[in-house]
Backbone as numpy.savetxt, mean C-alpha at the origin, in Angstrom:
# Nx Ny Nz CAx CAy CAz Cx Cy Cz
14.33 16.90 -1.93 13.52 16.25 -2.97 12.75 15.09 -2.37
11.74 15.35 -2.63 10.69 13.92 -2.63 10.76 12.53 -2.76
10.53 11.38 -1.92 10.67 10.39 -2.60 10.05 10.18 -3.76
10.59 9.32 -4.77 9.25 8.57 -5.78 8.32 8.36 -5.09
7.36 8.06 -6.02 5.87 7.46 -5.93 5.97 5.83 -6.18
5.50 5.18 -5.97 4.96 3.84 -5.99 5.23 3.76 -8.77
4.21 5.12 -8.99 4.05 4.75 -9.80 5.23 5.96 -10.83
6.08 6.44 -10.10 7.33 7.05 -10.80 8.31 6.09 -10.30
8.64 5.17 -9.69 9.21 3.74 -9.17 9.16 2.86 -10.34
7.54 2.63 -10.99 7.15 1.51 -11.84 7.53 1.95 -12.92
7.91 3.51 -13.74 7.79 3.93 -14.82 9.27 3.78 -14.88
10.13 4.30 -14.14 12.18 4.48 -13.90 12.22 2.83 -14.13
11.34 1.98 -13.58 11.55 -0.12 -14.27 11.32 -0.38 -15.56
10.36 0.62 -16.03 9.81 -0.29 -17.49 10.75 0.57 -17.95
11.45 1.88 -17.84 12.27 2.02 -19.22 13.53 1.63 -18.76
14.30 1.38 -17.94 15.13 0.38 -17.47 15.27 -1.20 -18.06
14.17 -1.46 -18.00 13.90 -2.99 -18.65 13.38 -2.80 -20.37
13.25 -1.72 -20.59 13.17 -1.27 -21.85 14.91 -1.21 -22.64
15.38 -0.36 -21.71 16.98 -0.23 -22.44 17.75 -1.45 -22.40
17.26 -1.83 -21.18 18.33 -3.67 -21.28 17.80 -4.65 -22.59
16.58 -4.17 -23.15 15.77 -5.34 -24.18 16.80 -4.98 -25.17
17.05 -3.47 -25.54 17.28 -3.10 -26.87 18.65 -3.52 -26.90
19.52 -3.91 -25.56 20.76 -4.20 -26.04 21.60 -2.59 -25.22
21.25 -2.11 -24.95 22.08 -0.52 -24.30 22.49 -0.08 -23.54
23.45 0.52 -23.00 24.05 1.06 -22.15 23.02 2.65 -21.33
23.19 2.48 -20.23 22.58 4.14 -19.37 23.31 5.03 -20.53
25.05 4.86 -20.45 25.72 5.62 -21.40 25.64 6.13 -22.65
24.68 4.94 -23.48 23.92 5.26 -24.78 23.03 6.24 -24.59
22.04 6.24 -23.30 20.77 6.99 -23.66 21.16 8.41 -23.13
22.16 8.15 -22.02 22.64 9.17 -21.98 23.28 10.53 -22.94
24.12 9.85 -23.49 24.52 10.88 -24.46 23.18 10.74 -26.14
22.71 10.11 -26.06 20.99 10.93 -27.53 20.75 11.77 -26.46
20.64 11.54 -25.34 19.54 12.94 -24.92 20.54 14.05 -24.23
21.65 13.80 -24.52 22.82 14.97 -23.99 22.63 15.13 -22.08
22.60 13.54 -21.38 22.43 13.50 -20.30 24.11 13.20 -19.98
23.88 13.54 -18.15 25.23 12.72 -17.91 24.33 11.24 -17.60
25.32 10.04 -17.09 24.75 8.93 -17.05 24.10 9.11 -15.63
24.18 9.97 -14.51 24.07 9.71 -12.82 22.33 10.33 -13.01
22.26 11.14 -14.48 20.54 11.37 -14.17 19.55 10.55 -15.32
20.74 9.71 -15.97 20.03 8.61 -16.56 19.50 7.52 -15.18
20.31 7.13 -14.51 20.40 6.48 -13.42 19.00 6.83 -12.76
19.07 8.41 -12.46 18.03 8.95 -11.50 16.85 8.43 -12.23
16.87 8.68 -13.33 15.32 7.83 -13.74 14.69 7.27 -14.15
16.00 6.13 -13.50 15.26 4.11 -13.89 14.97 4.11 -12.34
15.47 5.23 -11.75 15.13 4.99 -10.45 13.96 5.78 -9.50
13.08 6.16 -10.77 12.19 7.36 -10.47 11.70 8.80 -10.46
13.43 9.29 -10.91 12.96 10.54 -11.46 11.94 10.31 -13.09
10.79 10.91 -12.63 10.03 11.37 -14.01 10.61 12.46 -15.27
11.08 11.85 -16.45 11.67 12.75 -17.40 10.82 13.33 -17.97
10.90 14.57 -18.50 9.93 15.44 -19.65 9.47 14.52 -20.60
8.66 15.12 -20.79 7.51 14.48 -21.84 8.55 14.02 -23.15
9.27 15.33 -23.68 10.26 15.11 -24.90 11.43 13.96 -24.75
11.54 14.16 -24.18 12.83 12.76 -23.28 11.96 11.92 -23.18
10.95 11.67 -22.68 10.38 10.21 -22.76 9.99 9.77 -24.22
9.70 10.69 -24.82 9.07 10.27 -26.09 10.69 9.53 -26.65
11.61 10.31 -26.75 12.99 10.23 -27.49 13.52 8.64 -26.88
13.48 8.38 -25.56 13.81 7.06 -24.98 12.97 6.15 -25.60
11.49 6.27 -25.82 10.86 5.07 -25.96 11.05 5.01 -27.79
11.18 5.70 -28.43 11.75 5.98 -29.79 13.31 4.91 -29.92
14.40 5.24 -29.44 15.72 4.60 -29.16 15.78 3.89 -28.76
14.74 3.21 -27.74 14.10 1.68 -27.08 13.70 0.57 -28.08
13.09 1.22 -29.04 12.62 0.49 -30.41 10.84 0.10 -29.89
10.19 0.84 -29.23 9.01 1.09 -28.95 8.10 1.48 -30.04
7.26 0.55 -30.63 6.87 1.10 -32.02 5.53 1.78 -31.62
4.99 2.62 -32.82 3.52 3.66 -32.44 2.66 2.89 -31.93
2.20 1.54 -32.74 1.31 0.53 -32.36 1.16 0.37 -30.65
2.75 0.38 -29.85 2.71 -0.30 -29.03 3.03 0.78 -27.73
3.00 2.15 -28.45 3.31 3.16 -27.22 2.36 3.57 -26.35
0.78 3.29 -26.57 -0.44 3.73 -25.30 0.12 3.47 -24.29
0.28 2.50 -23.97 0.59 1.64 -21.99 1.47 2.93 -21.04
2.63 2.94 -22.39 3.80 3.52 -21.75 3.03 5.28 -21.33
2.94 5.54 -22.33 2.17 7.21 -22.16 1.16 7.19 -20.97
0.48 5.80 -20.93 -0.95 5.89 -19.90 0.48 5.83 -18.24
1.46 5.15 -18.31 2.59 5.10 -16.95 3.13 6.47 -17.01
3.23 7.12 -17.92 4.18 8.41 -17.57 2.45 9.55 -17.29
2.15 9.74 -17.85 0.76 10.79 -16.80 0.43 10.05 -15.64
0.14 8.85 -15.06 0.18 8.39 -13.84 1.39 8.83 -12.91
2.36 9.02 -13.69 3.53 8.85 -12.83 3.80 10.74 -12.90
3.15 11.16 -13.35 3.32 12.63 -13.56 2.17 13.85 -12.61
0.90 12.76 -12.44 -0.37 13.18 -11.96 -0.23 13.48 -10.27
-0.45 14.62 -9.77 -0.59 14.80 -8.75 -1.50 14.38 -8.07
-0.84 13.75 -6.79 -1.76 12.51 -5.97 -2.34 13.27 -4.78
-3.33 12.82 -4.69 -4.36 13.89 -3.43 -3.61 13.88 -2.51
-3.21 13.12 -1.92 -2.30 13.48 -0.62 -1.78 14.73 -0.77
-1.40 15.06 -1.42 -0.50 16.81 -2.23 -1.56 17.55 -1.19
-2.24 17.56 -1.25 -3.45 18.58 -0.59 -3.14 18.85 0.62
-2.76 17.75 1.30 -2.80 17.72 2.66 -1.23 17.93 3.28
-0.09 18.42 1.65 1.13 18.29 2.23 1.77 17.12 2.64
1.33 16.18 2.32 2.23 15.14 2.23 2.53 14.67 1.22
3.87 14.12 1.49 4.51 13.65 0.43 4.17 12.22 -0.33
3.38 11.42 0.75 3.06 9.92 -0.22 4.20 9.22 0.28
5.01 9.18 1.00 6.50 8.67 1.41 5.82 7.05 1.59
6.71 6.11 1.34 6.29 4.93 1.95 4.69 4.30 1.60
3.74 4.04 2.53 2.72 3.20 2.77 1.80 4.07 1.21
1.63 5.33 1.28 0.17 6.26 1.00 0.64 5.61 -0.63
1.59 5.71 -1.55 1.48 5.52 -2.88 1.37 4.38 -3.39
2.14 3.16 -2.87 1.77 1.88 -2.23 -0.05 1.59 -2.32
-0.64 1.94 -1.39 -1.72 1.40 -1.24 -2.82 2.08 -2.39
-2.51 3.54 -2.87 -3.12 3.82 -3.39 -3.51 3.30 -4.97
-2.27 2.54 -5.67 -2.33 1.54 -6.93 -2.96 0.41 -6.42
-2.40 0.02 -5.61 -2.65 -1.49 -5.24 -3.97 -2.00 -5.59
-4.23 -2.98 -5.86 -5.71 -3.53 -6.18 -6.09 -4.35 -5.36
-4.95 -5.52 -5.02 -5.47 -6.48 -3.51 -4.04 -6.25 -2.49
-4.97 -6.47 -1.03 -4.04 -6.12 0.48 -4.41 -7.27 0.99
-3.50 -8.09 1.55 -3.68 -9.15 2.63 -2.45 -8.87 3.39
-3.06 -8.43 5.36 -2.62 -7.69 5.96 -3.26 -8.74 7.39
-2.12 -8.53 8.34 -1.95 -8.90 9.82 -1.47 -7.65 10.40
-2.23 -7.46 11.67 -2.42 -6.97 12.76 -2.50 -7.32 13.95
-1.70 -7.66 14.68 -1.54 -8.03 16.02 -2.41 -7.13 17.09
-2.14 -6.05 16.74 -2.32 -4.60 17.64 -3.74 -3.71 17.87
-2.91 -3.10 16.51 -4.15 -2.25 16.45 -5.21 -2.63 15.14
-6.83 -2.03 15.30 -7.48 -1.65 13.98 -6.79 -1.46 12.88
-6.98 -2.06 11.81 -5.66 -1.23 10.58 -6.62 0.18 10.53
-6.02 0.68 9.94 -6.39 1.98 9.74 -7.70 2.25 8.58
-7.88 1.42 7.66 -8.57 1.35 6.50 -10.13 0.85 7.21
-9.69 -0.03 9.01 -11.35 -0.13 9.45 -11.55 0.98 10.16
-11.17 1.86 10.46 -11.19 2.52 11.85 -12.32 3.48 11.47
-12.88 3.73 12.86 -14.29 4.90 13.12 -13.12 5.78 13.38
-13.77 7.12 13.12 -13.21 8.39 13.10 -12.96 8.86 15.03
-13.67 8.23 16.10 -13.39 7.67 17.72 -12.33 7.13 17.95
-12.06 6.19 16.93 -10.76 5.33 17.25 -9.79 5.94 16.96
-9.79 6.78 15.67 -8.41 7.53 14.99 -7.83 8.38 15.67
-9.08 8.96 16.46 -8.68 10.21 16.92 -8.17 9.44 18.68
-8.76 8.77 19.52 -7.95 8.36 20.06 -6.61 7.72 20.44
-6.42 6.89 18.97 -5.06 6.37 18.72 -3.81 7.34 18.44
-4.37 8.94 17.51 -3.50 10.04 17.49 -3.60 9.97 18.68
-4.06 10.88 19.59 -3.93 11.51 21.03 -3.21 10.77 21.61
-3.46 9.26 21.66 -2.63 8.98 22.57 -1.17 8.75 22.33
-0.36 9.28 21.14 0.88 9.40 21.01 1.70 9.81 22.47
2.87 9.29 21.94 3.85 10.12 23.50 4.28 11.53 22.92
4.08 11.73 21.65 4.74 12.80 21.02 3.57 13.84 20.78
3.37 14.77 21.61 2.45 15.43 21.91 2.18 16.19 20.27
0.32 16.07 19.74 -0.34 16.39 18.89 -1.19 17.94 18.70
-1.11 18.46 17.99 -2.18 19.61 17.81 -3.20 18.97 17.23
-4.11 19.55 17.97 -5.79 19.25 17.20 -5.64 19.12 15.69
-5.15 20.54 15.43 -5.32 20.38 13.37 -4.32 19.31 13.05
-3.58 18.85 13.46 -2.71 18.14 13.12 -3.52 16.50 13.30
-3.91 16.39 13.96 -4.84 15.06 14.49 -5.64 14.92 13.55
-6.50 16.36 13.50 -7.58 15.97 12.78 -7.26 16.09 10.85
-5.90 16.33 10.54 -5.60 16.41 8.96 -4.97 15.28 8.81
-4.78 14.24 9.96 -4.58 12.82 9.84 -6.04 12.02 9.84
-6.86 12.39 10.24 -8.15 11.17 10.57 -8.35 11.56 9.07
-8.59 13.01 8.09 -8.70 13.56 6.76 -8.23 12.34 5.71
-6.86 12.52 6.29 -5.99 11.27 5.32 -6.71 9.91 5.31
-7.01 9.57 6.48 -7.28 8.34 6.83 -8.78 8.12 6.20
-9.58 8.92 6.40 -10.86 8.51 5.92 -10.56 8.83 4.12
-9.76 9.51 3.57 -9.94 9.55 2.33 -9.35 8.22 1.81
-8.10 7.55 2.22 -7.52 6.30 1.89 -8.87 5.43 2.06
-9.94 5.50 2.99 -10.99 4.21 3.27 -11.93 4.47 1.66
-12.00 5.38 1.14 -13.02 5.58 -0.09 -12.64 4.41 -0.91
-11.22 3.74 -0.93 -10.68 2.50 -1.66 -11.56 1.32 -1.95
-11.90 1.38 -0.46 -13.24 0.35 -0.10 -14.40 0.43 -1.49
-14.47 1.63 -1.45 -16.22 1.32 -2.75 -15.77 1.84 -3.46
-17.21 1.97 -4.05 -16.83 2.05 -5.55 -16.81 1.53 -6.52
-16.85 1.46 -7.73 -17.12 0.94 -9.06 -15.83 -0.53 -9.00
-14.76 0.10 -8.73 -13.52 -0.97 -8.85 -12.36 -0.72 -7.52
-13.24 -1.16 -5.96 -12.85 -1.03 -5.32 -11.50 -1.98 -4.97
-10.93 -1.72 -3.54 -9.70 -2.51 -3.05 -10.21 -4.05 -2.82
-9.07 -4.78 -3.03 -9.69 -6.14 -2.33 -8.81 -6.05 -0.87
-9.57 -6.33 0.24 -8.42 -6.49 1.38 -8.87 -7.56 2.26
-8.07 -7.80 2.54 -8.26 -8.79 3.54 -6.93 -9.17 5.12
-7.65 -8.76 5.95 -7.22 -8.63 7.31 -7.60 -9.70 7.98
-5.87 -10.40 8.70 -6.23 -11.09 10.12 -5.70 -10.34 11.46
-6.67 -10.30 11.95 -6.74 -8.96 13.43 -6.55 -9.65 14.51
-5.68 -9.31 15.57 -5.36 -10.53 16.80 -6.46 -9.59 17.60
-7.06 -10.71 18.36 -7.52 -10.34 19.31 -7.42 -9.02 20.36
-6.34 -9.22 20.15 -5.66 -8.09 21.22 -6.40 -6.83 20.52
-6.34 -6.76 18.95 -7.02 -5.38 18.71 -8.10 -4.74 19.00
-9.07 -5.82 19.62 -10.44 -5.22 19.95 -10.60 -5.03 21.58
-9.16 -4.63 22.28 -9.30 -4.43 23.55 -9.64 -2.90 23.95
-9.74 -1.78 22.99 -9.72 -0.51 22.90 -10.70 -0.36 21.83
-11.27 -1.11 21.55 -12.51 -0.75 20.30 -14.03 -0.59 21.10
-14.42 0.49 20.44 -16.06 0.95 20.99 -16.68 -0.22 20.85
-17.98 0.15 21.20 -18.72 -0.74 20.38 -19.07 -0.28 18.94
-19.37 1.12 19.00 -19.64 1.68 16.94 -18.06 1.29 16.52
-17.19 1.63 16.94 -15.90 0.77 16.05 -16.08 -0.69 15.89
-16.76 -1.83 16.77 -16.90 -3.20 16.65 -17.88 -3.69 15.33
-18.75 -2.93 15.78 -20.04 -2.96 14.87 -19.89 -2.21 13.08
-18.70 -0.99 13.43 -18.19 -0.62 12.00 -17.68 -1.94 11.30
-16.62 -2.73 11.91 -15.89 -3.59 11.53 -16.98 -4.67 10.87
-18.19 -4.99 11.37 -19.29 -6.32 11.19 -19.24 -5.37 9.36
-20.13 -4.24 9.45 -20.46 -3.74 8.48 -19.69 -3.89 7.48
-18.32 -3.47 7.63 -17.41 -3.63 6.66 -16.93 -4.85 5.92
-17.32 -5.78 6.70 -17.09 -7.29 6.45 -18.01 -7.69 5.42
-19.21 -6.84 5.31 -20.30 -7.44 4.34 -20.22 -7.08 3.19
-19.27 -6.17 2.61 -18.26 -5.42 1.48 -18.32 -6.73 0.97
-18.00 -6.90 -0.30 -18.06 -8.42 -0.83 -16.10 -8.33 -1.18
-15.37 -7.29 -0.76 -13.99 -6.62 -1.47 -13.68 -7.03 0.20
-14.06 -7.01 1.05 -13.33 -6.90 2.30 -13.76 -7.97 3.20
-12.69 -8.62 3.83 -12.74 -10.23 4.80 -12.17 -9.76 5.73
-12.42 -10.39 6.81 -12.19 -10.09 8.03 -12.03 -11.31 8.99
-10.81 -11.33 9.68 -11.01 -12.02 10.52 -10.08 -12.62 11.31
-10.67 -12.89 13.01 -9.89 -12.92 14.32 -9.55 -14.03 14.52
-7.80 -13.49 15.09 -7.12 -14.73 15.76 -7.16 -14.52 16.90
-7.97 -15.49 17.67 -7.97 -15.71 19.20 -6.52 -15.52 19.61
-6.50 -15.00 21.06 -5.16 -15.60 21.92 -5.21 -17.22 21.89
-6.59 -17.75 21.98 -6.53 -19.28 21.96 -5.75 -20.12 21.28
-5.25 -19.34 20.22 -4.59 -20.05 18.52 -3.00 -20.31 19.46
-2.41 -19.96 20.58 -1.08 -20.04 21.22 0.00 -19.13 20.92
1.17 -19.27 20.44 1.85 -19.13 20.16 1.98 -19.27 18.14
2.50 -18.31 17.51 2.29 -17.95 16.19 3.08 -16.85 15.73
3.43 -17.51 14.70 4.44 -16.41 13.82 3.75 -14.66 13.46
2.44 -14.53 14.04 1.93 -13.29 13.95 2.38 -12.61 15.27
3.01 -12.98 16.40 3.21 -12.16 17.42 4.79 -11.53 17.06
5.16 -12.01 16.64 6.12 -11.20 15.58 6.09 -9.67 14.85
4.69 -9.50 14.83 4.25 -8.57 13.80 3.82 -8.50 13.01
2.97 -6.93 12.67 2.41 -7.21 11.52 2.70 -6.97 10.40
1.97 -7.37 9.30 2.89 -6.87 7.94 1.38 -6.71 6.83
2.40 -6.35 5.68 1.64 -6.34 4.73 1.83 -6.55 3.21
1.13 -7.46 2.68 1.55 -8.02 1.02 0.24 -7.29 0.38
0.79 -6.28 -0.69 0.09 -5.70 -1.63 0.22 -6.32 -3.45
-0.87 -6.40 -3.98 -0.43 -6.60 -5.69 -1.13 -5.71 -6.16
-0.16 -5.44 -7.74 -0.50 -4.43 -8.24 -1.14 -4.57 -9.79
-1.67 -3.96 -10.56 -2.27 -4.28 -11.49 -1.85 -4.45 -13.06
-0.53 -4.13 -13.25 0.24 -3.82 -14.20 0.93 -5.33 -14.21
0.55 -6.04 -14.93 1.65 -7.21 -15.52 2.84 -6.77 -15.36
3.67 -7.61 -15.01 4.74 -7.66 -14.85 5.47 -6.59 -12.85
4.00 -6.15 -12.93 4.54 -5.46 -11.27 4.53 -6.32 -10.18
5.33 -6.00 -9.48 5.80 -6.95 -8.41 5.43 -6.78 -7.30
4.81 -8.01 -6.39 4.33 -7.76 -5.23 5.31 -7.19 -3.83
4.51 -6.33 -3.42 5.65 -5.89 -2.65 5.02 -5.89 -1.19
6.09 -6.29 -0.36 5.57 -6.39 1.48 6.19 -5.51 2.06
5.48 -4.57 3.28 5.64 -3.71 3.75 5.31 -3.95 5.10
6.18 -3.59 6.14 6.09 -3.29 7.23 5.94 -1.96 8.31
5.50 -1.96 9.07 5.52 -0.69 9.66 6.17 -0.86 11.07
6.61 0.08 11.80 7.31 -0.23 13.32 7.44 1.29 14.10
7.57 1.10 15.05 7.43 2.65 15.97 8.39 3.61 15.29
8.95 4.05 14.50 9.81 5.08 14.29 10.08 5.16 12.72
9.43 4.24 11.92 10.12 3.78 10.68 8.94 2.63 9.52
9.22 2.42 8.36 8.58 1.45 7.94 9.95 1.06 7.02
9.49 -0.34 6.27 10.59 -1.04 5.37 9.11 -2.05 4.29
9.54 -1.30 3.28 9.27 -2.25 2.00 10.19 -2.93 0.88
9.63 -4.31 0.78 10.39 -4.84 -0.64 9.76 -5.87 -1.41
10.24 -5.65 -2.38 9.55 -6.49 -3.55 10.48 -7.47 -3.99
11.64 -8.17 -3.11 11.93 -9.04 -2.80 11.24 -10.25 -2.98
11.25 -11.16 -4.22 10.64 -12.24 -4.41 10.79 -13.59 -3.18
11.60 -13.59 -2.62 11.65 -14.49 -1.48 11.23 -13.94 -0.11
11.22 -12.55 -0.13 10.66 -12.41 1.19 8.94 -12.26 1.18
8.32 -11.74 -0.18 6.97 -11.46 -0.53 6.56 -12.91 -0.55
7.09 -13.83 -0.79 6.64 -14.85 -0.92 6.55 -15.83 0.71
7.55 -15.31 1.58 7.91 -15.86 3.10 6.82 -15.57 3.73
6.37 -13.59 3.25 5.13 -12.94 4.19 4.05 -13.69 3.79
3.75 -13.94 2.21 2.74 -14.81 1.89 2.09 -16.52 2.92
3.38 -16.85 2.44 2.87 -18.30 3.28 2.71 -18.20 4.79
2.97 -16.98 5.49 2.71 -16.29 6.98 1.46 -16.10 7.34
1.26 -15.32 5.84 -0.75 -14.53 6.44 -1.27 -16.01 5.51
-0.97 -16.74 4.95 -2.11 -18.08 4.98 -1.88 -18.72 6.18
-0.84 -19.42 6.44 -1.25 -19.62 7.96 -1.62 -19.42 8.93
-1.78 -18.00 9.47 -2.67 -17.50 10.39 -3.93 -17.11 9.80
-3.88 -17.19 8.30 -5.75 -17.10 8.21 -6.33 -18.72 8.50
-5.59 -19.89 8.29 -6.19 -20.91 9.03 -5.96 -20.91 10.50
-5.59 -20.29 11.07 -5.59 -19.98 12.00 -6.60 -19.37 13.26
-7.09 -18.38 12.29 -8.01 -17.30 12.58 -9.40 -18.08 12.29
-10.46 -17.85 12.98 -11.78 -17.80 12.98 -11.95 -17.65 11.43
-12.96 -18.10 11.00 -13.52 -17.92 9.67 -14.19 -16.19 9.70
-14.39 -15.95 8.81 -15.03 -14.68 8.36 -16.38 -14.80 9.10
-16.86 -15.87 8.57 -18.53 -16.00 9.34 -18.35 -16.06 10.96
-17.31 -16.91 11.42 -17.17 -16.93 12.88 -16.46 -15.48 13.50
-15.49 -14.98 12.71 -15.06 -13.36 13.35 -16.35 -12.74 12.85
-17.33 -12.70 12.39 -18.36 -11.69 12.54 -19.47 -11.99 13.79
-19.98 -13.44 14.08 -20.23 -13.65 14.78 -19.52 -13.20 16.12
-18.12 -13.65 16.29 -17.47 -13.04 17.83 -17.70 -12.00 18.13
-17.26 -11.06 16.91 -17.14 -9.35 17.12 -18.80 -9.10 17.53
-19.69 -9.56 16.93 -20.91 -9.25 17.53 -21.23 -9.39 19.03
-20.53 -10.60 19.36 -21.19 -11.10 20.76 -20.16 -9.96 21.81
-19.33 -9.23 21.08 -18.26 -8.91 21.88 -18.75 -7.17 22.07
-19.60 -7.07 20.97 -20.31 -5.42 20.93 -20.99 -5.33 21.70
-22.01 -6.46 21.80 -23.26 -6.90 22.95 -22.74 -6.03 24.61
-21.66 -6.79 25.15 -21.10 -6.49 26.19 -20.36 -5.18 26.23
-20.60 -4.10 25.12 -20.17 -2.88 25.22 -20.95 -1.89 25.41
């Protein structure tokens, strides 16, 4: 079985925090809907219930007609098949995550994040795995990758904002340098480099990432990625630790106007 989604995650909370309002036990809702309690459990924790079961929970919740749109508009979100499906993936981790999200403020030590990258870079950064790639396989990742960048525009695009260490533009073209200028002029997307000059900094640590989401009451959640694995949480003290991290290295970092300027002078010589 599949992990949840980002937004069958958010739906298993609100009726969770729905049954604790009314005063109830898993065990209550369990037995109205002739459940045991371990698949009541399953879905405060993400399993998506039938349409009839949801209606019957938010009924026994004390959810009145007036006030049931929101909930119905979370359960078809949380029911709706997410494009990734296409491509056979599951959405595990980062893809369902970013795809709600409305604003990203994100550090990169390393590499391009993925959301700037020329379709040159992607495909070099696959290849050069140690874990040897098939072409279709390479190229139904750059697929993924350029469909996640559509976030960028659009009527009610992503807000993001990236601080990029230096180090990342040691393998960048010049059309990847010059993509990056372009992208910067997005009025949704900021950009901008931390010299090696800046010393020593809690970004050589790694990078990370703090996403928010658009639903009152949803919780910001930070995500990491690492060679074999990623780890997210919505951990109010640690979302808040990563927070005061990427403000300090954005004073850190070159201004937006000055990382567009560098990256230019740095294309010049490519």
């Amino acid at each position: 079985m599949s992990e949840p989604t980002f937004r069958q995650r958010r739906l298993g909370r609100v009726l969770q925090e729905l049954r604790e309002r009314a005063g109830l036990s898993q065990k209550d809702i369990a037995d109205r809907l002739h459940y045991n309690i371990a698949k009541v459990s399953r879905i405060e924790n993400g399993q998506v219930p039938d349409y009839s079961a949801f209606e019957t929970m938010l009924d026994f919740y004390g959810v009145i007609a007036d006030d049931v749109a929101p909930y119905i508009e979370m359960w078809n979100l949380a029911v709706e098949k997410a494009w990734w499906h296409q491509f056979r993936e599951e959405g595990r981790g980062y893809l369902s995550l970013e795809h709600d999200a409305i604003k990203i403020r994100m550090v990169e030590p390393c590499y391009i994040p993925g959301l700037l990258q020329t379709r040159s870079y992607m495909r070099a950064l696959f290849s050069g795995s140690r874990t040897p790639r098939s072409k279709k396989w390479i190229e139904q990742q750059i697929a993924i990758r350029e469909r996640r960048q559509r976030r960028l525009h659009g009527d009610d695009p992503l807000q993001l904002h990236v601080v990029i260490g230096e180090a990342t533009m040691v393998h960048a073209d010049r059309r990847q340098l010059l993509h990056l200028n372009g992208l910067a002029e997005l009025n949704n997307v900021t950009i901008q480099v931390l010299l090696d000059s800046a010393g020593l900094h809690d970004g050589h640590n790694g990078g990370f990432t703090v996403l928010d989401f658009p639903y009152p009451g949803d919780p910001q959640v930070l995500y990491v990625e690492y060679s074999r694995g990623s780890f997210q949480s919505d951990d109010p003290a640690l979302v808040q630790a990563a927070s005061l991290d990427f403000k300090h290295l954005s004073k850190l970092a070159l201004t937006p106007d000055q990382s567009a300027a560098w990256i230019e002078r740095l294309a010049t010589e490519r």
